[in-house]
VOLUM-968801 format. One record per residue (C-alpha): residue in one letter; x, y, z. Coordinates in steps of 0.05 Angstrom, whole numbers, plus 5000, padded with zeros to 4 digits. Layout:
AXYZ;...
END
This chain:
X747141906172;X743541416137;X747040986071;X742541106014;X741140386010;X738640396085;X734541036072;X730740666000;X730040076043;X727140416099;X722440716052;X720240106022;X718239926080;X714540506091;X710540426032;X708439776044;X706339916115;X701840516092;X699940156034;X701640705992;X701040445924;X694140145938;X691740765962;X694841165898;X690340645861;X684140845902;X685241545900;X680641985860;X681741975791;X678542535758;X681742425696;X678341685686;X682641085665;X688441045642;X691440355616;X697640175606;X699539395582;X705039055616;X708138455566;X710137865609;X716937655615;X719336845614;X721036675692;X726936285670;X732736695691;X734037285734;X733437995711;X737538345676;X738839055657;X735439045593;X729438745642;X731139375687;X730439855621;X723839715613;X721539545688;X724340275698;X720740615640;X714240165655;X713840515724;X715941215709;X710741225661;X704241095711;X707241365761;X706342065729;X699641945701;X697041695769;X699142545782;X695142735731;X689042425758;X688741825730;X686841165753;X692540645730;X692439985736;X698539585736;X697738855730;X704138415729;X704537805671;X708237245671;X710236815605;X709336195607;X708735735552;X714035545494;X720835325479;X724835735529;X721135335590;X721034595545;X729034745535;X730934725607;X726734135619;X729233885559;X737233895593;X734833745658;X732233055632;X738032965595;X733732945517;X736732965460;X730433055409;X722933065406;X722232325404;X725332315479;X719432675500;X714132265465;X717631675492;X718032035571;X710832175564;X707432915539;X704132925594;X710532805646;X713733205603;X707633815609;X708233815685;X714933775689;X713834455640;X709134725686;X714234625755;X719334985719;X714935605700;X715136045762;X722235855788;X725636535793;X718536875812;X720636985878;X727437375850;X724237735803;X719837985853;X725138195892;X729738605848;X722838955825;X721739085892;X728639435904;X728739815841;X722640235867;X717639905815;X709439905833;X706539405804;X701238865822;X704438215827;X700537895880;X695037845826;X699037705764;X696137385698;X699836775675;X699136545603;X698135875621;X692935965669;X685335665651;X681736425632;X687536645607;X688136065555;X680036025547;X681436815519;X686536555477;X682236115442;X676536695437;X680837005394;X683336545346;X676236295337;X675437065325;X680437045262;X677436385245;X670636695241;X672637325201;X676636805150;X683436935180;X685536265193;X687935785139;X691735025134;X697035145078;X703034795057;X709735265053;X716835285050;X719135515114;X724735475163;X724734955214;X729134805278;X731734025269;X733233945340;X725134215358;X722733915311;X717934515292;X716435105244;X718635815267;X715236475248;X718237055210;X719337405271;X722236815304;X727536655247;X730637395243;X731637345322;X737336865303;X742237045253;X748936895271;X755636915215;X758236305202;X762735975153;X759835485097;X761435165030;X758935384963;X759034794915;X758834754835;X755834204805;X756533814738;X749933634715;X750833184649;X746033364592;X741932694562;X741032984499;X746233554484;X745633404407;X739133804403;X742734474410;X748234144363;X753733924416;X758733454403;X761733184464;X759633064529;X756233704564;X755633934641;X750734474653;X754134834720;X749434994780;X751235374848;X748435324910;X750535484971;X747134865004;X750234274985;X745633885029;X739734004985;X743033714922;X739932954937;X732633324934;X734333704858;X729133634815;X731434214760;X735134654732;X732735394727;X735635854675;X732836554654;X731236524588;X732437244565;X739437114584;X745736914536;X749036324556;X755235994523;X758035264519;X765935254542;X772034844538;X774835004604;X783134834614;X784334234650;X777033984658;X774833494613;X767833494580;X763634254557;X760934644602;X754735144599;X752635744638;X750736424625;X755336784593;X755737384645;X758836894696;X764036594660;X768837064702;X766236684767;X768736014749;X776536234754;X779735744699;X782035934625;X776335744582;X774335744501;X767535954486;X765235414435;X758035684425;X753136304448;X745836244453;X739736504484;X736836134549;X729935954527;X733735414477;X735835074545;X728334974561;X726234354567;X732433984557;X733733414615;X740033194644;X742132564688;X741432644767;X747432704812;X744532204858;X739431754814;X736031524877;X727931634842;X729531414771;X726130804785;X720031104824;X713631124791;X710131374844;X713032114840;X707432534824;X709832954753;X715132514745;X715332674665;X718533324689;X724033044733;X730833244722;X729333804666;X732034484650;X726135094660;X725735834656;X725636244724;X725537004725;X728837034799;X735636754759;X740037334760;X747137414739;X749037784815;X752837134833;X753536354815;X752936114744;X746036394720;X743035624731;X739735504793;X739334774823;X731234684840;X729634364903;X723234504921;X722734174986;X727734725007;X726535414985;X721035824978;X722336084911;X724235324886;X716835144917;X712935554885;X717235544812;X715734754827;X708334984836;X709035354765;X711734864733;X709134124763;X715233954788;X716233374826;X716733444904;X722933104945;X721733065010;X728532655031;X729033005101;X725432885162;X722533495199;X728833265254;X733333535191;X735932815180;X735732395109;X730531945100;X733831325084;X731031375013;X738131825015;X742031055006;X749131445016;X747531785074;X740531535119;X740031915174;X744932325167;X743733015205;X742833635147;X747034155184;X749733835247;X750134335311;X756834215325;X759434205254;X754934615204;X759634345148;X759933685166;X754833335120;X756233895062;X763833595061;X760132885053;X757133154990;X761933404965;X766732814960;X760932424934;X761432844881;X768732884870;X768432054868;X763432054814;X767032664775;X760133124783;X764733644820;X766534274777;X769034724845;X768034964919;X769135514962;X768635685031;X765336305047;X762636705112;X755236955115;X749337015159;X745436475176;X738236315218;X739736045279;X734135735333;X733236285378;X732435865434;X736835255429;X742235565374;X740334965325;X742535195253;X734635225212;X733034995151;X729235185095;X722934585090;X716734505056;X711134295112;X703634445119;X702934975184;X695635395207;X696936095190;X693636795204;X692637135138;X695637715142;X696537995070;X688737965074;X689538465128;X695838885115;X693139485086;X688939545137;X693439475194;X698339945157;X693140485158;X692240405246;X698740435253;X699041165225;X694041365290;X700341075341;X705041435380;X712341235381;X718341455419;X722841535383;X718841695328;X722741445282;X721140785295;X715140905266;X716440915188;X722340555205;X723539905238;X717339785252;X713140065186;X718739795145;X716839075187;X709639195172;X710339285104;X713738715089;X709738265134;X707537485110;X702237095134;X703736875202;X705036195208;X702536065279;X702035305295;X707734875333;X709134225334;X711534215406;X707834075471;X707734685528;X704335185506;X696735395484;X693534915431;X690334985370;X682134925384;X680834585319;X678033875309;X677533575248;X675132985225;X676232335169;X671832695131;X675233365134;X669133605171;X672134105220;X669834555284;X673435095315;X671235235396;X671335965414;X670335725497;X670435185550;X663235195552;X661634995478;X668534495482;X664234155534;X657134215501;X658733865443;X664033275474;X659833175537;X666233235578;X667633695638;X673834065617;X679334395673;X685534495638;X687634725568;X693634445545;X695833865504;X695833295550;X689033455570;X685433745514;X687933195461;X683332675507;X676832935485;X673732725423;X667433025387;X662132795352;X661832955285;X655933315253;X657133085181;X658332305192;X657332165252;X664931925272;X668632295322;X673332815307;X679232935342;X683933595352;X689133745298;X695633565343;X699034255337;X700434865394;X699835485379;X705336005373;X707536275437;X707336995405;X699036855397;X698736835475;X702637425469;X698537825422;X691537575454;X694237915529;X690138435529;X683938085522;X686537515564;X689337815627;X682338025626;X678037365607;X675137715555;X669637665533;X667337155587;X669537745643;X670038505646;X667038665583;X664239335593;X671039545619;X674839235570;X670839475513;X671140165545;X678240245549;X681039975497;X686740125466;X691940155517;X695140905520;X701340585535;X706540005519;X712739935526;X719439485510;X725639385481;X727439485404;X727038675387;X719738695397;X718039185343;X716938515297;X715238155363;X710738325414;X708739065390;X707638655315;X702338145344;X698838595388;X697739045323;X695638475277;X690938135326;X688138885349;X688139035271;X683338395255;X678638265312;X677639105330;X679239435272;X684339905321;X690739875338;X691639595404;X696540095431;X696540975422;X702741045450;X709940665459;X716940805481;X722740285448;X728640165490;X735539915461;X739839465485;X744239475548;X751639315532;X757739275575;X762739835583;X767239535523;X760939545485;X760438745482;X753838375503;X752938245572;X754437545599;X752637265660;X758336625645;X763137175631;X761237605692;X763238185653;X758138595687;X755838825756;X749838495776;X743938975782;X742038865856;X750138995872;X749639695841;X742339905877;X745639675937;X752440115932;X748940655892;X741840615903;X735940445863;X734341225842;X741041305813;X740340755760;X732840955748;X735141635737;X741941375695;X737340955660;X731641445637;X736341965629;X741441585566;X740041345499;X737640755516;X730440965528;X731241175459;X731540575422;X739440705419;X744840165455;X747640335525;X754440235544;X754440035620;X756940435663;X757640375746;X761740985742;X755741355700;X749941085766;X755441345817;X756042065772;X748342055786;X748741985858;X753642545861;X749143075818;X742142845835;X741942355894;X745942625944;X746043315926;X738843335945;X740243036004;X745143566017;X740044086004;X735143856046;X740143786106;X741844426097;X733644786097;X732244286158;X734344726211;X731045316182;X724345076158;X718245396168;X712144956200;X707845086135;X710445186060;X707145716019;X702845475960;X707645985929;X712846535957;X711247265953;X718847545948;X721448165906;X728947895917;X731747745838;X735347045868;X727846805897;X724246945832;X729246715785;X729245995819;X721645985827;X721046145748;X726645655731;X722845135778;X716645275738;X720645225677;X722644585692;X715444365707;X713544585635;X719144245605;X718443585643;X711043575629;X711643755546;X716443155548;X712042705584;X705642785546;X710942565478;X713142065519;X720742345515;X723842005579;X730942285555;X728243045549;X723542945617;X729542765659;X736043095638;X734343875651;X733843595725;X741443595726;X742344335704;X736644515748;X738444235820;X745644415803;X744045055794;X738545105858;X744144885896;X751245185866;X747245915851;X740946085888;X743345695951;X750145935949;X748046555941;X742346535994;X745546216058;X748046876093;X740847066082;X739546536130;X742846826186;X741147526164;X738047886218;X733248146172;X726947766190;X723847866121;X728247746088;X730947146118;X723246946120;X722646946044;X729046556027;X726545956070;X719446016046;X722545975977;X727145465991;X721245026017;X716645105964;X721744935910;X723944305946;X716644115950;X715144235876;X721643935851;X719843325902;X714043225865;X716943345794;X722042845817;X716642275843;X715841855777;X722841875760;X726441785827;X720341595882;X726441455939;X729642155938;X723242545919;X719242105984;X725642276028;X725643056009;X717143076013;X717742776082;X724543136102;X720943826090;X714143536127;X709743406063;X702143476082;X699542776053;X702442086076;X706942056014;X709342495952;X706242045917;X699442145931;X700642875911;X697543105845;X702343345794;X704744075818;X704844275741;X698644835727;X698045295667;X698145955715;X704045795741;X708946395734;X715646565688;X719047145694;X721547165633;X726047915642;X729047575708;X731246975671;X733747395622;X737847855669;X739447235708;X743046925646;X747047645629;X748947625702;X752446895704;X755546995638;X759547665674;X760647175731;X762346645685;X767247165648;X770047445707;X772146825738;X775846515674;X779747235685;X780647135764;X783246395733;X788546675678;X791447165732;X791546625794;X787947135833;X782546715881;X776246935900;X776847175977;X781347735944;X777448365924;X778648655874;X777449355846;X773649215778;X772248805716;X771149235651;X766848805607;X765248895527;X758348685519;X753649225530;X747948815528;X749548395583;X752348975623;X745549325614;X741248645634;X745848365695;X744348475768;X749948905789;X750748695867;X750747975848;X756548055794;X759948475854;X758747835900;X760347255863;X767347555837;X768447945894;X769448595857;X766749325872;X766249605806;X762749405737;X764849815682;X763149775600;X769349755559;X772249535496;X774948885524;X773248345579;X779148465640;X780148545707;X783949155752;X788648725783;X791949225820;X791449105901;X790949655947;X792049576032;X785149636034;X783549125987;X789248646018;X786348706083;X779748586065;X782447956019;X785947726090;X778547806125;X775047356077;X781146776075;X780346816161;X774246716163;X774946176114;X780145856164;X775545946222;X769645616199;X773345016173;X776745046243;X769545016273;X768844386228;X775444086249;X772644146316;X766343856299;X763244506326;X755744556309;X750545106281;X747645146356;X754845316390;X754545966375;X758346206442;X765346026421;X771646366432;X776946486382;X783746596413;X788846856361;X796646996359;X800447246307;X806347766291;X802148036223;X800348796240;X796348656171;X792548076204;X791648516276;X788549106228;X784348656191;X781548296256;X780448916299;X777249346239;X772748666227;X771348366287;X764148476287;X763048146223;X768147576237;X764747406298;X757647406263;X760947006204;X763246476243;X758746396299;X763646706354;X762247016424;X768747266427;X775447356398;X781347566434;X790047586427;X793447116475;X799646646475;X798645996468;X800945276433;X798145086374;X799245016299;X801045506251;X797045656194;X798746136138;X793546666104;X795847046046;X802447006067;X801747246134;X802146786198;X797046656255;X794846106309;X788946016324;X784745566380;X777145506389;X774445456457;X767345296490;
END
């Protein structure tokens, strides 16, 4: 036989050769379109088993609607733009920052960018392949293709048209080593715990004889940045709050802060004086670093260095004052925006000091390899000068690059942004018409994400990726193109290529004055090329615009849990603005895949098996089906396991094989649409069968991968541990009906279940459809099998479920006493009168071998053998030992003229052969048995010895 890996090969093959999933795309498709979006992923590494996750669900998912009479399309996409692809050329050309690029050449620099973009294509391609995924990726969209990037600037001329587009100037975070702003989404990608110093400063009060102190006075201010102390330009206090002036032991000088706090400073201290926060307003103190004392130049210098009132000054940590840098926080920016407050800018977007910073020029902010390195600098500057009150080391969480693991900063720049508080509401409501799995996800992580969403801050100041279409002027005239066509109308220039290099060439005239206008030097946000997919696999509006406009939204999406503020997010938002629907009605989340331990996989630590190793050994259905069958296809984390695929080899894979072997030799030429049978066994696994069918297809329309795979299990364990068991001497039966009906059974379930089976697993379902001579070229060409007439039997069910719980009962007795099976017994005497009522008598009799069922007060067996039983016992255990003789001899089902030879000194053994011999010989596919002497091994049955030989 076959491996499984040479039988899903073999296949593969197949299906290319008969071009079966073209021809499942040209099919009829009563049911109209059906469109499913496929988001792209980066080509820059192999794939992994979170890639598989989604790959898996991605196909299931079409794969069954195709059944239902759909037409779906399925278009791969490939990611190309952004950091991920300028990082590796990045360490390939040995750079160190931005400048090294600018230096290289952005246009070297761009093509070396656009070499690296497809480099594990051909990999990716073929572990898709082997897992059994259809999918189009001879005609894949690339985001940085020309109509692809020409869509992309559709629709942000779109938002720019509809007033959705604005130049602001915001504290955000930036990565030092990229040199660029990050989005909302992009910072909470990166968190990682690491260990920093908290610093308490000594600001000295000018003129601490207005509140009526004596001596000099320190007001103390916390921060957790140290770094950001050269940019201070206040002191915020809450004015509602008491604060006290303090003598504190062994500290020279008073100290103020709010009176709540004293407890966080740790030192024995007097309280001198108690008073209310607004009388700090407006008081000013000296700098710690006086580095713009002599500046003139500072817009609103009269406000440097003062004391001001802040509402966001709580007493949950710190002192109750808060050191004001608004070049460096949000909150500090817009209090400075209050309160015209200066604005120091000492740090370069690289996250180095301008050399304005005389004690430290170009010193890095929060060095990679040493976040605490420039903070310890600080901090003995201010121990030498005596402005130190205290540190403290402490552990938190803190933004990380998501790409290139740079520690961010907080930094006030000018960036483009999509207003999206103008459009939150709004989006909010669309999202109430979507679809998730699991639902949950839906007021949770990603409502919860929604509702706290800020305006996107969308523009990069990198160099491979999609750019901003704006051009502005010295004027401040500016125009926004919407298309190639009107880029080249109004610059005269033929254009072929869309990025950076190219684009930033071509001038415009101005309108206004006449100059020429050139483009603002940004890129956009990869996540815009993201969002705009499904307009721009399509070229929309430039191509396809009927069918676009006709199908839209997608029915389906799906991807891991991380894209909820990703992917899903920007699809929503760009839908939300430029169609007024959401651009998705349905989506299933996957979690994460872990290793065994529970850590994160690690190709450097090879701590897991590689993906194409376990299709190999186990096959490609049994990690589909291991896959779509755990929690990770519902939003939960998956513990790897190989020993979990190999489990689903064993109960699905190659127990249908089994099965199948086994009908082979008794197939009928045609299968029934359905059976005609009156036998309880045939129309209890027809009605579970259909059962099945209504319980994979509920799951299916909710998009419950979890709950449409795992009743398979139960099912084909019990088609083949109950009705098959149960059946097979019906296959030799000389009862032509009878035998008849169990095979026409037996085929039509494994052609329904084949076709149940096709999204999920396509090998084994293709393998079983062809084993049992499906009609069409492949199963999955078949329509779904599900119908609304199909037929449960309810009452048999019912009866069937009384009957293996006595069989279930009876057995657990047959266990306690250490009686086996092959010895009959007399009776069991069951207690539940319901069950005895409901169960099918002769099968109870059957399975545990008894002759009797009788109601009682208690569950038990007769244990008590008679001859007649022992003989019978001694039948059942022979012919046992026969067959498996028949096996040793590697005897098939077509020798049926064998002779047993026998010798043995039991009279019980000579009484139970010659009163059987009939049924032995029938049982075990003998011509003849007969008493001889002879060599050969002794075996022993129920205590009683015998030799026996088989003979041709």
């Amino acid at each position: 036989m076959a491996s499984i890996k040479e039988i899903e090969e073999n296949l593969i093959k197949y299906w290319e050769e008969k071009q079966i999933f073209e021809k499942t795309l040209q099919k009829d498709s009563p049911e109209g379109e059906y469109v499913f979006y496929d988001g792209p992923p980066f080509a820059t590494g192999t794939p992994h088993y979170g890639h598989l996750v989604a790959s898996t669900m991605k196909d299931a998912v079409p794969r069954y609607w195709t059944m239902r009479g759909y037409h779906v399309a399925r278009r791969w996409g490939w990611d190309c733009h952004g950091l991920p692809i300028e990082n590796i050329v990045e360490k390939e050309l040995g750079f160190k920052s931005k400048k090294d690029i600018e230096d290289f050449g952005i246009d070297k620099f761009n093509e070396n960018c656009r070499s690296k973009v497809l480099k594990y294509t051909e990999e990716w391609e073929r572990v898709i392949h082997r897992l059994g995924r259809w999918v189009d990726m001879e005609h894949s969209y690339k985001t940085m293709d020309l109509s692809y990037m020409e869509s992309v600037w559709w629709v942000f001329k779109s938002l720019w048209d509809k007033g959705l587009i604005y130049e602001g100037y915001k504290s955000m975070h930036i990565c030092p080593r990229c040199e660029t702003t990050l989005s909302q989404q992009e910072v909470s990608e990166g968190y990682q715990n690491i260990k920093d110093i908290s610093v308490t400063a000594k600001f000295e009060l000018k003129n601490p004889e207005k509140l009526g102190f004596e001596e000099k006075t320190y007001v103390l201010a916390w921060t957790t940045t140290p770094w950001t102390l050269p940019g201070n330009v206040a002191l915020a206090i809450n004015s509602r709050f008491d604060y006290i002036l303090i003598k504190a032991k062994g500290y020279q000088g008073d100290f103020v802060l709010a009176k709540d706090r004293l407890e966080f400073l740790g030192v024995e201290a007097e309280i001198i004086k108690e008073f209310k926060g607004s009388e700090l307003e407006g008081l000013k103190y000296e700098p710690l670093f006086p580095y713009y004392l002599e500046n003139n130049d500072i817009p609103h210098k009269e406000n440097l260095y003062s004391i001001v009132s802040a509402d966001f000054v709580s007493l949950e940590d710190g002192t109750g004052v808060v050191h004001i840098a608004p070049a460096y926080g949000e909150e500090d920016m817009l209090l400075g925006q209050e309160k015209n407050l200066p604005m120091i800018q000492n740090v370069t977007l690289g996250g180095k000091f301008e050399s304005e910073v005389k004690d430290f020029p170009g010193l890095s902010v929060k060095p990679i390899d040493d976040t605490k390195k420039t903070d310890r600098l600080i901090i003995e500057y201010l121990k030498n000068k005596d402005l130190l009150f205290k540190e403290q080391e402490f552990e938190h969480s803190y933004p990380h690059c998501w790409r290139c693991d740079t520690p961010l900063i907080n930094y006030a720049t000018s960036s483009w942004f999509v207003n999206v508080s103008k459009i939150k509401e709004k989006a909010i409501e669309l999202a109430k018409d979507i679809n998730w799995s699991p639902n949950h996800i839906k007021e949770g992580r990603f409502g919860k994400w929604l509702e706290g969403a800020r305006d996107w801050s969308i523009s990069r100041q990198r160099f491979w990726a999609s750019v901003i279409p704006i051009w502005k002027c010295e004027c401040d005239e500016e125009v926004v193109f919407g298309s190639i066509q009107e880029l080249e109308t109004a610059s005269g220039v033929k254009v072929v290529d869309l990025h950076k290099h190219f684009i930033d060439k071509i001038e415009v005239p101005c309108k206004k004055c006449g100059k020429m206008m050139k483009r603002v030097p940004d890129v956009l946000d990869t996540w815009f090329d993201s969002g705009s997919m499904p307009y721009a696999q399509e070229h929309y509006p430039f191509e396809n615009r009927e069918k676009f406009d006709k199908n839209f939204p997608a029915q389906f999406i799906a991807e891991g849990i991380d894209q909820t503020r990703a992917w899903f997010y920007y699809l929503h938002i760009i839908a939300t603005a430029i169609k007024e629907k959401p651009a998705f009605q349905n989506v299933i989340v996957n979690g994460i895949v872990l290793t065994e331990s529970g850590k994160k996989m690690s190709k450097h630590l090879n701590n897991y098996t590689d993906p194409t190793e376990i299709m190999n050994k186990y096959g490609s259905d049994a990690l589909r089906f291991y896959l779509l069958s755990s929690p990770v296809v519902a939003a939960e984390n998956l513990s790897f396991s190989d020993d979990g695929v190999k489990e689903m080899v064993q109960k699905i894979v190659m127990l249908l094989h089994n099965i199948l072997r086994f009908y082979q030799p008794y197939q009928l030429k045609d299968i029934p649409g359905k059976p005609i049978s009156d036998v309880p066994l045939d129309i209890w696994i027809v009605s579970r069968l259909h059962q099945l069918g209504e319980e994979v297809t509920r799951a299916m329309e909710k998009y419950d991968l979890p709950k449409a795979t795992r009743p398979f299990i139960q099912f084909i364990n019990e088609f083949s541990t109950w009705w098959l068991r149960l059946s097979r001497n019906r296959f030799k039966s000389e009862n032509v009906e009878d035998k008849n009906m169990a095979t026409a059974t037996f085929g039509y379930v494994l052609l329904f279940l084949s076709k149940l089976l096709a999204p999920f697993t396509p090998f084994v379902a293709e393998y079983i459809y062809q084993g049992i001579g499906g009609k069409k070229e492949s199963v999955h060409l078949e329509d779904w099998p599900f119908q609304d007439n199909l037929v449960v039997d309810y009452d048999v069910l019912k009866k069937m479920e009384a009957t293996q719980k006595a069989v279930e009962i009876g057995l657990a007795l047959r266990a306690t006493a250490n009686m086996k099976i092959r010895q009959p017994l007399n009776k069991i005497i069951l207690k539940d009168k319901e069950v005895v009522e409901l169960l099918y008598v002769d099968l109870v009799k059957q399975e545990l071998n008894i002759k009797n069922v009788e109601l009682g007060t208690e569950d038990v067996l007769d244990l008590v053998i008679s001859d007649e039983l022992k003989v019978e016992g001694l039948v059942r255990e022979l012919t046992r030992s026969i067959n498996q003789l028949r096996k040793d001899s590697e005897l098939t089902i077509s020798d049926t003229n064998v002779s047993l030879k026998y010798e043995t000194a039991s009279e019980l053994l000579k009484q139970a052969i010659d009163k059987n011999k009939e049924e032995i010989k029938k049982s075990c596919l003998c011509g003849d048995i007969v008493e001889g002497n002879f060599e050969a091994k002794e075996i022993i049955i129920n205590g009683e010895k015998i030799k026996m030989r088989l003979s041709k």
